[in-house]
KOLBA-331659 format. One line per 10 residues: number of its first residue (from 1); for each residue x, y, z of C-alpha. Coordinates in steps of 0.1 Angstrom, whole numbers, always signed. Example, Ala and Ser with C-alpha at 12.3 -4.5 7.8 and 13.67 -1.06 7.14 Angstrom:
BEGIN
1) +123 -45 +78; +137 -11 +71
***
This chain:
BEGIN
1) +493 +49 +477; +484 +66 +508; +459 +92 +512; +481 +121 +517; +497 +110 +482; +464 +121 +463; +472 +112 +424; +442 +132 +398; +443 +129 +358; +420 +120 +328
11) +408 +92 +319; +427 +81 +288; +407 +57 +262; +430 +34 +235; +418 +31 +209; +427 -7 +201; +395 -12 +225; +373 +18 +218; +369 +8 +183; +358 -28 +187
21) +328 -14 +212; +319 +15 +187; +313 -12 +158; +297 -40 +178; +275 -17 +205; +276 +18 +196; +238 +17 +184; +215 -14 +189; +201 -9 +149; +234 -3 +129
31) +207 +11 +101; +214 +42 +124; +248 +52 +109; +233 +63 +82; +210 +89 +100; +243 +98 +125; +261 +109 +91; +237 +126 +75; +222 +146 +106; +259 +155 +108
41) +260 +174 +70; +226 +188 +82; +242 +201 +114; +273 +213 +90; +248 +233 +63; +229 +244 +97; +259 +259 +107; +266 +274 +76; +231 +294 +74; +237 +308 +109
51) +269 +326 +97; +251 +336 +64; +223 +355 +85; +248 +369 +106; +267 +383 +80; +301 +362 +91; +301 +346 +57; +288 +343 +22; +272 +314 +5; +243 +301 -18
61) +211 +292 -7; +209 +258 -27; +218 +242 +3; +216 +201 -4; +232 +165 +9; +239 +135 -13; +243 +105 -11; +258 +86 -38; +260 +47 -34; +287 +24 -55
71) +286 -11 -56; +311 -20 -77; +334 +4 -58; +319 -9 -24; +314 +27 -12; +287 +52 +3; +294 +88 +2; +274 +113 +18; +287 +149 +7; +272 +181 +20
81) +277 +218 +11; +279 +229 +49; +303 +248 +69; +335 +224 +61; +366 +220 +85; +402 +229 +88; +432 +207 +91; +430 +219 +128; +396 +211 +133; +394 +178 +120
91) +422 +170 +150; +404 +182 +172; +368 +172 +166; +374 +137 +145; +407 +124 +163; +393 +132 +202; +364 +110 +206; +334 +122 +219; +344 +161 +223; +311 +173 +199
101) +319 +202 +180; +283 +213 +181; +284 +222 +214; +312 +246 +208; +296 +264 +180; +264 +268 +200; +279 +284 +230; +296 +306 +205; +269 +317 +178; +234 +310 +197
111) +239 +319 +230; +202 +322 +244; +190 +307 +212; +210 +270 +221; +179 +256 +219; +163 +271 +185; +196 +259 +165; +182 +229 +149; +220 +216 +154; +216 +181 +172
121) +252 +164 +177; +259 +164 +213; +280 +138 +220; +306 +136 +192; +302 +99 +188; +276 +97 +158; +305 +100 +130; +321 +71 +147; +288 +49 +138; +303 +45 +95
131) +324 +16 +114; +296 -2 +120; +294 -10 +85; +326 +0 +72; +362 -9 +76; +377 +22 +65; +362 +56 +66; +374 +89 +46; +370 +125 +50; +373 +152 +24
141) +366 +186 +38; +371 +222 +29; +361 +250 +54; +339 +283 +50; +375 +302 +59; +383 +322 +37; +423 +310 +37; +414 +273 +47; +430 +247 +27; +416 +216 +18
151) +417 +184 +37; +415 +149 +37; +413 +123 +67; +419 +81 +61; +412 +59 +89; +408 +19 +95; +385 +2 +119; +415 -4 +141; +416 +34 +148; +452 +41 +126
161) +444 +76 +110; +460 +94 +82; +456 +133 +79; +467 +153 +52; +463 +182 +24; +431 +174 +5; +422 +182 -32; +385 +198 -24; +382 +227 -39; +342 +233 -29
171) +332 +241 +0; +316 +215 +25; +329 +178 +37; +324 +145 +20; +325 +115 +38; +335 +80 +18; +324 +45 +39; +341 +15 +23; +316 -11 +32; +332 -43 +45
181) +315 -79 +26; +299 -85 +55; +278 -54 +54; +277 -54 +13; +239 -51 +19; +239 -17 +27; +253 -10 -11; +220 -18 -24; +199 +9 -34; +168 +1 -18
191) +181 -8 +10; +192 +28 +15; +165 +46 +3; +145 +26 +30; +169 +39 +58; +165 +73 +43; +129 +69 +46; +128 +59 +83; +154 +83 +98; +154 +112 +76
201) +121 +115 +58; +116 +149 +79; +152 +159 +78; +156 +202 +70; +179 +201 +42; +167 +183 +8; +186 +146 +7; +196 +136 -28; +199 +94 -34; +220 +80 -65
211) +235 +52 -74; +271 +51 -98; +259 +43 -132; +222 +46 -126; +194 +73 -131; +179 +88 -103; +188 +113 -78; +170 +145 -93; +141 +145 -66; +154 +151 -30
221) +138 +118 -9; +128 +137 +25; +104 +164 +34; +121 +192 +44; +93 +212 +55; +68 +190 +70; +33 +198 +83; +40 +203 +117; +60 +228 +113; +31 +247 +97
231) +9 +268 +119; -27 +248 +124; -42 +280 +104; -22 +273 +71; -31 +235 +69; -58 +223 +48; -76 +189 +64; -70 +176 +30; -29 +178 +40; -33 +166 +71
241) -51 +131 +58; -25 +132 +33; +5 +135 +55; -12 +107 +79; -19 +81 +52; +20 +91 +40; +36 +81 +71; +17 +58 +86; +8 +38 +55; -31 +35 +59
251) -51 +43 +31; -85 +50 +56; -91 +82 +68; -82 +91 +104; -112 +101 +128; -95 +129 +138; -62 +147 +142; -44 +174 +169; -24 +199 +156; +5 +208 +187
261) +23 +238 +183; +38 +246 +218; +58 +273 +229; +76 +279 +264; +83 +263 +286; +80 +236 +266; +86 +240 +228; +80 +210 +207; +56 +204 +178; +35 +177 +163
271) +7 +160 +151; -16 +135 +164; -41 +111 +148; -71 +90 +161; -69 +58 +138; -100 +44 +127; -104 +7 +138; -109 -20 +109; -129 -34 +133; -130 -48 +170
281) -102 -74 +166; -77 -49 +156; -45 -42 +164; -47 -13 +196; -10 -6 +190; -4 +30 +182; +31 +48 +167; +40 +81 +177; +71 +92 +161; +97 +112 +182
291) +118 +137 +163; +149 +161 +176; +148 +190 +150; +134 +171 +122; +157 +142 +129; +138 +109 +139; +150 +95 +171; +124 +67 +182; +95 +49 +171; +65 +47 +192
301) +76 +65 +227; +46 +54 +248; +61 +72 +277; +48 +109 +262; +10 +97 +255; -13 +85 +280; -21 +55 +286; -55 +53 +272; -49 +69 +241; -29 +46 +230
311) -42 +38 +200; -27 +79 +189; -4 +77 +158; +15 +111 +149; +48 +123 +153; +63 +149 +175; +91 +175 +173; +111 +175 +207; +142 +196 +201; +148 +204 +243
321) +142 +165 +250; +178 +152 +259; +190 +123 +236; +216 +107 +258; +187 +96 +281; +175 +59 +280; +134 +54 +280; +134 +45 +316; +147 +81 +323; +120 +92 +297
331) +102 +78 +322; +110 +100 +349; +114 +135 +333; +95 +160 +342; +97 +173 +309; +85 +140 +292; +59 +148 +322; +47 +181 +315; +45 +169 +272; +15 +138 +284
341) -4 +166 +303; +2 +193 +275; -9 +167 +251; -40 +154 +274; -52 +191 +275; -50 +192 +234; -70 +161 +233; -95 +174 +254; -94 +211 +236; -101 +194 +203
351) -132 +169 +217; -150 +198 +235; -144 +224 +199; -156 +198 +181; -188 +194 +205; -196 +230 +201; -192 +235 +169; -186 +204 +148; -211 +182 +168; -221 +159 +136
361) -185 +152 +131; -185 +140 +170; -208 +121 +170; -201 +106 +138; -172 +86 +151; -177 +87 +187; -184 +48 +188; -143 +46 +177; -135 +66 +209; -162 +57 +233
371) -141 +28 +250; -107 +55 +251; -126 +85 +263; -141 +63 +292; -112 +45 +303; -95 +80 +307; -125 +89 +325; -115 +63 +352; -81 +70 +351; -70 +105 +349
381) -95 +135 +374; -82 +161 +346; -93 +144 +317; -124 +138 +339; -132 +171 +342; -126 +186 +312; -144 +157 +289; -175 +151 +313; -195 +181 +295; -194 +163 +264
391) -197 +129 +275; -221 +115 +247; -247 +86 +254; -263 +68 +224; -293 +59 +224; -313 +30 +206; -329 +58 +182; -293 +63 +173; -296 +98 +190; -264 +111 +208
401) -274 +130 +240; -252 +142 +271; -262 +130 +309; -282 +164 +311; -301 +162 +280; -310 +128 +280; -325 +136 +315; -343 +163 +299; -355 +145 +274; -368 +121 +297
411) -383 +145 +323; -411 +134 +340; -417 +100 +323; -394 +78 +347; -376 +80 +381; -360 +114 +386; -326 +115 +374; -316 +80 +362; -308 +69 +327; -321 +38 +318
421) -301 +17 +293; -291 -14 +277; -257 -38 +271; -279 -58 +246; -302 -44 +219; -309 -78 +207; -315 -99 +237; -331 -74 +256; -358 -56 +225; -385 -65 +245
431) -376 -42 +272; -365 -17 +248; -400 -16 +232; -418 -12 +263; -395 +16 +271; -402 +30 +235; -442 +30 +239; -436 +51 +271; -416 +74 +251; -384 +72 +270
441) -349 +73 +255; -328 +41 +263; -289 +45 +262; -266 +19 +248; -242 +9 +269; -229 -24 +253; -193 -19 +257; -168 -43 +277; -157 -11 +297; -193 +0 +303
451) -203 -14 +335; -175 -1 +353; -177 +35 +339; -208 +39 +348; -203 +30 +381; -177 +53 +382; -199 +77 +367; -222 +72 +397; -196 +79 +422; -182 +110 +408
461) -223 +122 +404; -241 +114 +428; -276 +124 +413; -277 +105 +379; -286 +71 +385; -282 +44 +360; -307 +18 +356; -308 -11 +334; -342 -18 +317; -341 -52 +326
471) -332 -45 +363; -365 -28 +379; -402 -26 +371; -405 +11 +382; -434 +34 +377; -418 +38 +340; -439 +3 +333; -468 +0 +357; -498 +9 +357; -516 +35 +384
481) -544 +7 +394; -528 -20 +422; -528 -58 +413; -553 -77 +430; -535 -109 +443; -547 -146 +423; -530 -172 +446; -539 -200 +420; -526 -186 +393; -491 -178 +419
491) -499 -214 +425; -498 -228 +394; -462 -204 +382; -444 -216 +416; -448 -251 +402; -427 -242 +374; -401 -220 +383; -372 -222 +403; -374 -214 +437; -348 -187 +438
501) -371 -169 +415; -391 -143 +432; -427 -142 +421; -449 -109 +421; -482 -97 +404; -487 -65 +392; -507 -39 +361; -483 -28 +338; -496 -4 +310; -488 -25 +282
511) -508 -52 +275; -487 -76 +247; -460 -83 +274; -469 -114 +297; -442 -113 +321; -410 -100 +323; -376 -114 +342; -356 -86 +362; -328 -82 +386; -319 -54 +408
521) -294 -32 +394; -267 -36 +427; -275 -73 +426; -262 -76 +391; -233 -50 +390; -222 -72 +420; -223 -105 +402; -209 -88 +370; -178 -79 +392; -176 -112 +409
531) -176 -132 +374; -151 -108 +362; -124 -111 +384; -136 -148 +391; -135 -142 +431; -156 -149 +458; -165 -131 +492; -176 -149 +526; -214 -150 +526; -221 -128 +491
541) -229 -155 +461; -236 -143 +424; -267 -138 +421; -276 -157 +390; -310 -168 +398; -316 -141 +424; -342 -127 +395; -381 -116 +398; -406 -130 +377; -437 -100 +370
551) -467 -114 +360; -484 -88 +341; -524 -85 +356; -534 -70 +325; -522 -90 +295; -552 -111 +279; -528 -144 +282; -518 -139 +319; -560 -134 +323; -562 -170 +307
561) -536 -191 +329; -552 -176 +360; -587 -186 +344; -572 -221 +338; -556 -225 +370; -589 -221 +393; -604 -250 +371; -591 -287 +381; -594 -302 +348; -577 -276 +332
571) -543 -274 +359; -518 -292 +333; -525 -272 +304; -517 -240 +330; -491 -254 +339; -476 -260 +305; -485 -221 +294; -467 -207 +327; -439 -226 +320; -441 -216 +288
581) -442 -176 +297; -414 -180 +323; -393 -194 +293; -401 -166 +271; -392 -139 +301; -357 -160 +301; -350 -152 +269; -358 -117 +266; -337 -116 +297; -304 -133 +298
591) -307 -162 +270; -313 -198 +273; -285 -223 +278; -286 -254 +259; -306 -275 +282; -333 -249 +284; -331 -239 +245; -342 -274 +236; -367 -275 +265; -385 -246 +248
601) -384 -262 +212; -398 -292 +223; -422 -274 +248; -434 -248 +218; -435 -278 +194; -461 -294 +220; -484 -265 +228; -489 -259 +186; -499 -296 +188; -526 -292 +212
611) -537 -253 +199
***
């Protein structure tokens, strides 16, 4: 055909092949159907209330869906009290695939108020999803219409349909699945109640679920008002830990919980829960739970919650979020966007109100969030700034002070501006006592995420300093009076240590401590992010042994090595106490390793020997 000889038409589908696709690939979980069917009575009753409150027709408020399950009949039957259809209607929205009649209705009843409808069928495809499971489907409909007549629609998996007059005489539509064998699983009763529970738990019209020839059925199974739908003011915190241990199945108590309630431009709901942690080895998976209108559409979209919260659980209402969009779109929407910085913001609200005016409560569970609030330190400037006032610092008084007011606290006892702390309370309590006696504050900083927030920290301030305690024998230690050099007691300590090991003499004001190990700060954060990454630069090693020994000139036991180091006779007996010392600054510093660990048993066993 040439180009002049331009040919233009639809696209026509038969449906000998649509049907196959529809019940193999319609929907990757063909649990789904079941939501598709009844959203589509809640869009019906939706439908029906709009009319009501604009005075175009008359009904009764006891607006309900059931469904009804027989197993001896091999049939499912969801029946609503909605809107109903027409002969006509049923042509036109049931025998063209994919032309949604929710679209119409919106454009002709909302207007404006599209988005407010709570209708969600946009594609006309979701009825279609009963062949998934069934090999013939039924509809039995009556309209609102005044003069509409009943009636009733009959069609097999291969697409052959049958339309005629019904015998409904209520208003609303029922829809009969006759399960096939191989899908005879879905007649069970629990195995629908358990579908109900996933996809229509929050659904806004009461679901009713019986079986033929059983009890049951009096309680609807969903929610139909659920708490985010509530503004923050009317909730108790009893309902919210309630409604958290309900859908999320954990019996604990959630550290803390964000109640959204956005308006334009973005409209959508929800509520958002901090899990606590069983403990370190736990699972950092969280679940948020997407809804359109109350009707759940995914399980755990990561793509709305940042990346270091993502240990969040809760669920959110989305009804302007488009559902034919695939999660790499999600992705890429700027409205998906503007949700992960609306919710960031919320996060952040809630941390700094509970800072100023729940501050036990903070601090109560701030250990849970410590490694999340940091990480979003380093990763996002907003969350940055609008955390960093409340940045809390523990301290190993179990005191929870800010940057400022552990500086304050601190004022004029150390180096101006610099927090000293500590990764290891254990290994490193000598330190932390002789910090104590001075009557400074030492922050814990033992967390794997630690060392690099603080340097971060550093960059971002550049007039707080951290210092580790075991990094630098400042003025915070020594003493005013100077050292005077004893070169046979340096002498007898260079005999015994490596020789990597620096070696300096100097007062301290305590008097208990012989000698301590340390290691510049910048040496160590170096080899710290060396080891990590397991990399090596030209010319720059870890500095493992790169360490200072201080002898302290004014502990009684340092006074005796140098006393037995100027006398001949008594050189091996110094010589066996300064090793001893420099063993006992290794392990307050860093630990022994094996090798040294036995040295110092057998070395202690020795020295008791000859006490």
């Amino acid at each position: 055909m040439s180009i002049e000889n331009k040919k233009t038409g639809g696209i026509s589908v038969d449906t000998e092949h649509i049907f196959p696709v529809i019940k193999r690939w319609l929907y990757s979980d063909k649990d789904i159907f079941l939501r598709e069917l009844v959203s589509n009575g809640c869009d019906a009753i939706t439908k029906m209330k709009r009319l009501v409150s604009l005075g175009k027709a008359e009904a009764e408020a006891d607006w309900r869906i059931d469904v009804r399950v027989d197993r001896e009949m091999k049939e499912i039957r969801i029946v609503d009290n909605g809107i109903g259809m027409t002969s006509d209607e049923i042509d036109r929205y049931i025998n063209q695939i994919a032309l949604s009649g929710a679209l119409e209705f919106i454009e002709k009843y909302e207007g404006e108020d599209a988005g407010k409808s709570g209708i969600i069928g946009h594609f006309g495809l979701g009825f279609y999803s009963a062949f998934m499971v069934a090999d013939r489907v039924e509809i039995h409909t009556l309209s609102f219409q005044p003069d509409a007549e009943s009636a009733s629609w009959s069609c097999s998996d291969g697409g052959e349909y049958e339309m005629k007059a019904g015998n409904r005489t209520t208003r609303g539509t029922e829809i009969v699945l006759h399960v096939t064998e191989e899908e005879k699983d879905y007649l069970e009763i629990s195995r629908i109640r358990e579908i109900l529970e996933t996809y229509c738990a929050f659904m806004p019209v009461p679901i009713y679920l019986s079986a033929v020839g059983e009890n049951g059925g009096d309680e609807p199974v969903n929610d139909p008002e659920p708490l985010w739908l509530k503004s923050p003011s009317e909730c108790t915190d009893e309902e919210y830990k309630a409604f958290y241990k309900k859908v999320f199945h954990d019996e604990r108590d959630p550290l803390f919980y964000v109640h959204i309630n956005a308006e334009f431009p973005l409209n959508f709901k929800g509520i958002l829960y901090f899990p606590k942690l069983q403990d370190e080895y736990a699972s950092l998976e969280g679940q948020v739970k997407l809804y359109y209108n109350q009707v759940f559409v995914a399980d755990n979209i990561k793509e709305v919650i940042p990346e270091y919260m993502m240990l969040l659980r809760g669920v959110l209402d989305c009804p302007e979020l488009p559902l034919n969009v695939s999660r790499s779109y999600l992705q890429n929407s700027g409205y998906v966007t503007k949700i992960s910085n609306h919710i960031t913001k919320k996060l952040c609200d809630k941390l700094n109100a509970l800072f100023n005016n729940d501050r036990k409560s903070l601090e109560g569970f701030w250990d849970d969030i410590k490694p999340f609030v940091e990480y979003g330190c380093t990763r996002d400037p907003k969350f940055l700034d609008r955390v960093k006032p409340i940045l809390l610092y523990k301290t190993t008084e179990n005191e929870y002070l800010t940057a400022p007011e552990y500086l304050e606290r601190n004022a004029g006892k150390g180096e101006e501006n610099t927090v000293y702390y500590t990764n290891d309370t254990l290994q490193q309590v000598g330190y932390i006592n002789l910090f104590r006696e001075e009557g400074i504050c030492v922050a814990v900083m033992d967390g794997i995420i630690d060392s690099r927030f603080l340097s971060f920290m550093e960059m971002q301030d550049h007039a707080v300093h951290f210092v580790r305690i075991d990094s630098e024998l400042d003025k915070v230690l020594k003493a005013e009076e100077q050292a005077e050099e004893n070169e046979a007691l340096s002498n007898v300590f260079r005999q015994v240590i490596p020789e990597s090991v620096t070696l300096v003499q100097e007062v301290m004001k305590s008097t208990k401590t012989p000698a301590l190990l340390t290691l510049a700060e910048e040496k160590r954060r170096l080899g710290e992010i060396l080891k990590q990454y397991g990399k090596t630069l030209p010319g720059i090693n870890v500095p493992e042994d790169e360490v200072t020994l201080t002898l302290n000139m004014n502990c009684p036991l340092i006074a005796r090595i140098a006393a037995l180091s100027a006398d001949e006779k008594s050189a091996e007996k110094a010589k066996k106490l300064a090793r001893q010392v420099y063993m006992i600054a290794v392990i307050s510093q860093r630990g022994f390793t094996q090798e040294e660990l036995q040295e110092f048993i057998d070395s202690s066993i020795d020295l008791l020997y000859n006490a």
